[in-house]
C-alpha positions, 0 to 999 in steps of 0.5 A: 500500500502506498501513501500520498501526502495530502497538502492541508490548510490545518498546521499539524502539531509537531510529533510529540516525541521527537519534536518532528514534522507531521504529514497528512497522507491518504492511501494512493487508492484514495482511500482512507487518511492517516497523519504519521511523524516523519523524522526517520529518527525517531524511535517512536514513529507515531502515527495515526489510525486510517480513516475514512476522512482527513478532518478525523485524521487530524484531529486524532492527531492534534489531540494531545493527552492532558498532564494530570496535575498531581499537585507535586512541585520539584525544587532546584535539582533535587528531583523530590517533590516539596 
């Protein structure tokens, strides 16, 4: 199966591993999208679900995990929380 890239009015977030570009791409069939990280580098290599539109796509992909305020503060180097 061979991917496309899909040129998108949407600023893709950055991948949230690597710090690397993404890219929208749909299948060559015109099939379904996915939006991957496209730094070779990355030992993640994250990347999306295929689905049936590109709107889905990207969201799938600018949704990013909130982090859970657990309420400990980190003082200087000590890496313990205060």
């Amino acid at each position: 199966m061979q991917l496309v890239e899909v040129k998108s009015d949407v600023e893709l977030k950055h991948c949230p591993f690597c710090g690397g570009k993404a890219t929208l791409y749909r299948e060559e069939d015109g099939g379904f999208y996915k939006v991957k990280c496209d730094n070779f580098d990355c030992w993640i290599g994250p990347e999306t679900s295929f689905y049936s539109n590109q709107t889905i796509a990207i969201e799938a992909w600018q949704e990013r995990a909130e982090l859970a305020n657990c309420g400990a503060k980190m003082d200087g180097d000590a890496h313990e929380p205060r």
